[in-house]
C-alpha positions in Angstrom: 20.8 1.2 -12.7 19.0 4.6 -13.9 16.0 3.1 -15.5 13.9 0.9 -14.4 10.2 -0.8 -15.9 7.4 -2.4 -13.8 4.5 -4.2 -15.2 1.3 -6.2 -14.5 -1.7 -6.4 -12.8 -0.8 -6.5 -9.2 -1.3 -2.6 -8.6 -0.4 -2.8 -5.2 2.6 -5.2 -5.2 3.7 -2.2 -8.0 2.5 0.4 -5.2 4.9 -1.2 -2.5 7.9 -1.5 -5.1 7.5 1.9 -6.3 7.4 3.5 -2.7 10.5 1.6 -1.5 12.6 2.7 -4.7 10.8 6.4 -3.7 12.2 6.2 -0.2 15.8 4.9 -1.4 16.7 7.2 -4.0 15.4 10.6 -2.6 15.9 12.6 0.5 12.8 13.9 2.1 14.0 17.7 2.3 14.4 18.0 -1.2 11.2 15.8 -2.6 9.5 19.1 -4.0 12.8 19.6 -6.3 13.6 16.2 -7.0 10.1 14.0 -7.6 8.2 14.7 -10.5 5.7 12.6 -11.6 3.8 12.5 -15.4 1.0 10.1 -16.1 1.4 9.3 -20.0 -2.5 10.8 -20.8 -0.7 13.2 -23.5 2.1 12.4 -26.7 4.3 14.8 -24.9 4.3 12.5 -21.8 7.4 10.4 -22.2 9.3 13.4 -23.8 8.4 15.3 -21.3 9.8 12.6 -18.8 13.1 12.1 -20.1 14.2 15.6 -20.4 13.3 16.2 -16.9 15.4 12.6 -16.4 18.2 14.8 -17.7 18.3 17.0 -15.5 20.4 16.9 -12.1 19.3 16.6 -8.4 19.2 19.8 -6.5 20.4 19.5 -2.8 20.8 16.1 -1.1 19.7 12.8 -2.4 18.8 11.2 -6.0 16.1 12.1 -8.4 13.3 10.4 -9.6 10.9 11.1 -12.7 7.9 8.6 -13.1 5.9 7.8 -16.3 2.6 6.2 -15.0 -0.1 4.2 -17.0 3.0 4.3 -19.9 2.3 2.6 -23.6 5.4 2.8 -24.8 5.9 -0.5 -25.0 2.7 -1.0 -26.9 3.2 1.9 -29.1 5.4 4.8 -30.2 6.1 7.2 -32.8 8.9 8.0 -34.5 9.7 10.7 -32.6 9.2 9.0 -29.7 11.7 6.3 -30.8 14.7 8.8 -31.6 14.4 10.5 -28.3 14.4 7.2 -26.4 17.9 6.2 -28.2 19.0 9.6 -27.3 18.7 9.9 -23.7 18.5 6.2 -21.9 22.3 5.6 -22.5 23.2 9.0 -21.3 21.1 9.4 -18.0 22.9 10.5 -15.5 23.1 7.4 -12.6 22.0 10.5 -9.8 18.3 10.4 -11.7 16.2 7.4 -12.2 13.7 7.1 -14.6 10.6 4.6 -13.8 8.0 4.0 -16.0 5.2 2.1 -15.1 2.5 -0.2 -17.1 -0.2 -3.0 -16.0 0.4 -4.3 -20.1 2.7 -6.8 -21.0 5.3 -4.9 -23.0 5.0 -6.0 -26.2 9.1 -7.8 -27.0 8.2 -7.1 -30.9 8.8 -3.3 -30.6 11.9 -1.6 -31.2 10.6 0.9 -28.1 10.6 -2.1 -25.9 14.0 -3.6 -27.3 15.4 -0.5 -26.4 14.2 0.5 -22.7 14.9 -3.6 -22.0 18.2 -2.4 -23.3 19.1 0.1 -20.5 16.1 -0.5 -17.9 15.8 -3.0 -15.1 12.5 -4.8 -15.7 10.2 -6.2 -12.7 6.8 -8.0 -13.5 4.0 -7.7 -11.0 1.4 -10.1 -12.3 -1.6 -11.7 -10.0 -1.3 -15.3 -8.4 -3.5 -17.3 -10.8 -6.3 -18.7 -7.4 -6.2 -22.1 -8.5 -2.3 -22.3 -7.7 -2.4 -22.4 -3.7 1.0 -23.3 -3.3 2.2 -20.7 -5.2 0.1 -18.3 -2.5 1.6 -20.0 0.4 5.0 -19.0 -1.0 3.8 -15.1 -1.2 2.3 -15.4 2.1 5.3 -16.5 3.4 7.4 -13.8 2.0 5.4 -11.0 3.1 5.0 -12.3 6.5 8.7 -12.1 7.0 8.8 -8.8 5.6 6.9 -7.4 7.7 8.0 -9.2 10.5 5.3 -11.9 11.3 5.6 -14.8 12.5 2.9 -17.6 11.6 2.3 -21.0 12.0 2.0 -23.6 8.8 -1.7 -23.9 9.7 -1.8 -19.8 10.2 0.1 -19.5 6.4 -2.5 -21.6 4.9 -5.5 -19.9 6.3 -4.6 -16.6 5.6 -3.7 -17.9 1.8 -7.0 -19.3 1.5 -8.7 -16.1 2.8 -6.9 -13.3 0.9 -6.1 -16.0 -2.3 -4.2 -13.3 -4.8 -5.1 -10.3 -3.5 -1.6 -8.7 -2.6 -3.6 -5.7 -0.8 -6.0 -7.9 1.3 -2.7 -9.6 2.1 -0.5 -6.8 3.6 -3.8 -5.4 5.6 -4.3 -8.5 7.2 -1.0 -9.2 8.4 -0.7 -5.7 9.3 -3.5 -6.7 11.3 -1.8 -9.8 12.9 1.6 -8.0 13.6 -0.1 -5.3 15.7 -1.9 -7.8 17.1 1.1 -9.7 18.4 2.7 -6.8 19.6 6.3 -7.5 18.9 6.4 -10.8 20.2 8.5 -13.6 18.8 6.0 -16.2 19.4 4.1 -17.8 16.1 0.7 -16.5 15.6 -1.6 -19.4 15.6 -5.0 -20.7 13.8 -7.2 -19.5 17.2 -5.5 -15.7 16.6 -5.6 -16.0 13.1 -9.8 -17.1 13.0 -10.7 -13.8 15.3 -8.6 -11.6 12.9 -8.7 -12.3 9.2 -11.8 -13.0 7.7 -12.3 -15.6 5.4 -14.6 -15.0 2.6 -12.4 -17.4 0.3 -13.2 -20.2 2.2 -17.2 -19.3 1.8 -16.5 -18.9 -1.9 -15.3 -22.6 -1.8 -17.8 -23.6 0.7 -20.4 -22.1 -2.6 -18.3 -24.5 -5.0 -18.8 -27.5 -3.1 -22.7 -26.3 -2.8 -23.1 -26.0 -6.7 -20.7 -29.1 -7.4 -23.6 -30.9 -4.8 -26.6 -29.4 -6.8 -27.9 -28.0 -3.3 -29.4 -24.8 -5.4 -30.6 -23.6 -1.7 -27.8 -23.6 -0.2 -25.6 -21.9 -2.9 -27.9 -19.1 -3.5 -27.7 -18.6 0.7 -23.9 -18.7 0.5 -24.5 -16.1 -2.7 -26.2 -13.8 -0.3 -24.2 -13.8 2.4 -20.6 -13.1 0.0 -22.3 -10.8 -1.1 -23.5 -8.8 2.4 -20.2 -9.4 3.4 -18.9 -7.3 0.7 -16.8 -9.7 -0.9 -16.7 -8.5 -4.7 -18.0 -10.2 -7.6 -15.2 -10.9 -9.5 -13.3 -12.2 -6.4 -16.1 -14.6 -5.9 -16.1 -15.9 -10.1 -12.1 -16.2 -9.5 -12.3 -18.8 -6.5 -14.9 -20.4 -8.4 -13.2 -21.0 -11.7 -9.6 -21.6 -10.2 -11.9 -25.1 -8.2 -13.5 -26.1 -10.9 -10.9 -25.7 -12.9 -8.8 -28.2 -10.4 -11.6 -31.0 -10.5 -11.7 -31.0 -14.0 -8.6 -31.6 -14.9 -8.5 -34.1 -11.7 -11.3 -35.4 -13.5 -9.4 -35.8 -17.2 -6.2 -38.0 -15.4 -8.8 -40.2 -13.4 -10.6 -41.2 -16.7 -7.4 -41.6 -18.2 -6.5 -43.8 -16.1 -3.6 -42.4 -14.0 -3.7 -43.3 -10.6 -0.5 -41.8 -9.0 -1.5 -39.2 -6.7 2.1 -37.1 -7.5 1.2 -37.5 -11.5 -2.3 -36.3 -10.9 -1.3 -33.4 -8.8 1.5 -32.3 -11.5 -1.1 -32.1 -14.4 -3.6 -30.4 -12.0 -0.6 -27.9 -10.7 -1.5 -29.3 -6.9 1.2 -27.9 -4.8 0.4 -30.9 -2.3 -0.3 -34.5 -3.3 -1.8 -35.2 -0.1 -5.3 -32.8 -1.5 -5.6 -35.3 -4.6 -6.8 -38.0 -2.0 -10.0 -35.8 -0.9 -10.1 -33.8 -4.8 -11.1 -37.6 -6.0 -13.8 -37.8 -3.6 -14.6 -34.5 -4.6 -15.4 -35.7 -8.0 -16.9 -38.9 -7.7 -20.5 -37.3 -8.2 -19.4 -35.6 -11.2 -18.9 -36.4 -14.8 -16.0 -34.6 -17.3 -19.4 -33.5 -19.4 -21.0 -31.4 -16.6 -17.2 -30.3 -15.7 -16.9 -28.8 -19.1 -20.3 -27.6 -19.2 -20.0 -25.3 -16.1 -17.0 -23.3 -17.5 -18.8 -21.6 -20.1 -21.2 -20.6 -17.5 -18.5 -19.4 -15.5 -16.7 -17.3 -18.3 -19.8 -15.7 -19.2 -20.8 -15.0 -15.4 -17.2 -13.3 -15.2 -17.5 -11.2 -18.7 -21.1 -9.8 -17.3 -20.1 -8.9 -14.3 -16.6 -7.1 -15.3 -19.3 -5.2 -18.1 -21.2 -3.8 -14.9 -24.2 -6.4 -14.3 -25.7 -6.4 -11.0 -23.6 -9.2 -8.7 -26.3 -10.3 -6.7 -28.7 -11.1 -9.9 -26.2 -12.3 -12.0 -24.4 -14.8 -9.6 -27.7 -16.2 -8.4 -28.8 -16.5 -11.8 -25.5 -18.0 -13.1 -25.5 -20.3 -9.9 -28.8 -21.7 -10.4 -27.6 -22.7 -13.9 -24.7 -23.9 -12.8 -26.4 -26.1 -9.9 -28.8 -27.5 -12.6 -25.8 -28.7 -14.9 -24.9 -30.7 -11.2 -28.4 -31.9 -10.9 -28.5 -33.6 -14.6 -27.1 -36.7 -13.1 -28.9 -37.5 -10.4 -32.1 -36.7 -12.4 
């Protein structure tokens, strides 16, 4: 395969991808002649690209020609269109061609039906946080990758701590594997608690504070996230991904299911066994407030990816959000 397309959101799963496929396909004395990279800021870009595709390896090894931050699969001219029908088929299979995008590419275009034609295509799109089994899996995988071995109970703290972020992820088991020092023995929870910390498990702690209506507690929890450096956005995430569980936990129990498998399918649960304590959870709650805190939520995420101030705007939004709680009881 000579052409190849990644896309999504998960920059630094791309970053990993792209760096192995870097180290496969070209031969470090000849790099200079071989690697040329163009990020797609000009119309000339992708032309640019596959001519220099074209062209043979000098020396020893493949090469490699990457489009970056690419929109031909959102848009393209004409032009654009004729040279693409022109070269993919006809690349020679010593050169690879990547190009690289965190859109979707859009299936509708005839630029997209064509590179999907020729190219090998990868998604790297984000873990949505609310599906923890689906975490567990990625930690997992990357643990045996890079040659860690955990414990069940190790997996699922680390997934709770570093929740989609693929970066967080490899640092802290990069952490863990020098730790452990080659050996083959399972890393477990006590190793684990010293090394990675775990802001996600605050963030929850803050959802079961606001789902409480303990205002003073929640703003506290806001302050320290927030000391610890634990972004804004990372915060909203864990936040919307829970309350996005007990409401639709919520919506089966008033319908009247009561199967803890059926309730954990509809609520995309990867273990039944969390339903029992989730229905606790939401005992104290109504489906009203549920509903009533995501628009609080959405907007709390919208200002903050606009540039408000985190601190202010989560302790505002949380206060809000504690108050819908507090209706209730009141």
């Amino acid at each position: 395969m000579s052409i190849y397309l990644y896309w999504g959101e998960d920059d630094y799963g791309m970053e990993i991808a792209v760096k192995k496929l870097r180290d496969r396909i070209l031969d470090p004395m000849w790099i200079s002649f071989n690697y040329t990279v163009f990020n797609h800021d000009t119309a000339e870009a992708p032309i640019l690209a596959l001519n220099q595709a074209m062209t043979p390896p000098f020396g020893a090894g493949g090469r490699l020609v990457w489009l970056t931050n690419s929109n031909i699969c959102q848009q393209s001219s004409d032009k654009l269109l004729a040279e693409l029908e022109r070269t993919l088929p006809v690349i020679p299979e010593a050169s690879i061609l990547l190009i690289t995008t965190s859109n979707k590419p859009d299936d509708r275009l005839k630029s997209t039906k064509i590179i999907k034609k020729y190219a090998e295509v990868r998604e790297f799109s984000l873990i949505p946080p609310w599906k923890t089994e689906l975490i567990v899996q990625q930690v997992n995988r990357v643990a045996s990758e890079i040659g860690v071995k955990l414990t069940p109970r190790s997996v699922e703290m680390i997934s709770e701590a570093v929740g989609n972020d693929t970066r967080l992820l490899y640092n802290e088991l990069e952490k863990i594997r020098l730790y452990a020092n080659d050996s083959n023995q399972p890393q477990d929870l006590e190793v684990v608690a010293k090394l990675v910390r775990n802001t996600t498990q605050n963030s929850l702690q803050l959802a079961g504070a606001i789902r409480s209506g303990n205002t003073a507690q929640a703003l506290s929890l806001v302050a320290d996230l927030i000391a610890a450096a634990e972004p804004g956005l990372r915060i909203v995430a864990t936040l919307i991904g829970q309350f996005r569980t007990w409401l639709l936990v919520k919506v089966m129990v008033e319908s009247g299911e009561k199967s803890p498998q059926e309730i954990a399918k509809f609520a995309e649960i990867g273990n039944p066994k969390r339903v029992y304590f989730l229905l606790k959870e939401v005992q104290t709650l109504t489906q009203s407030q549920l509903l009533a805190m995501l628009p609080i939520l959405l907007d709390l995420e919208v200002s903050l990816k606009q540039g408000a101030s985190e601190l202010t705007t989560l302790q505002t939004k949380v206060i809000e959000l504690c108050q819908v709680c507090q209706r209730k009881s009141a």
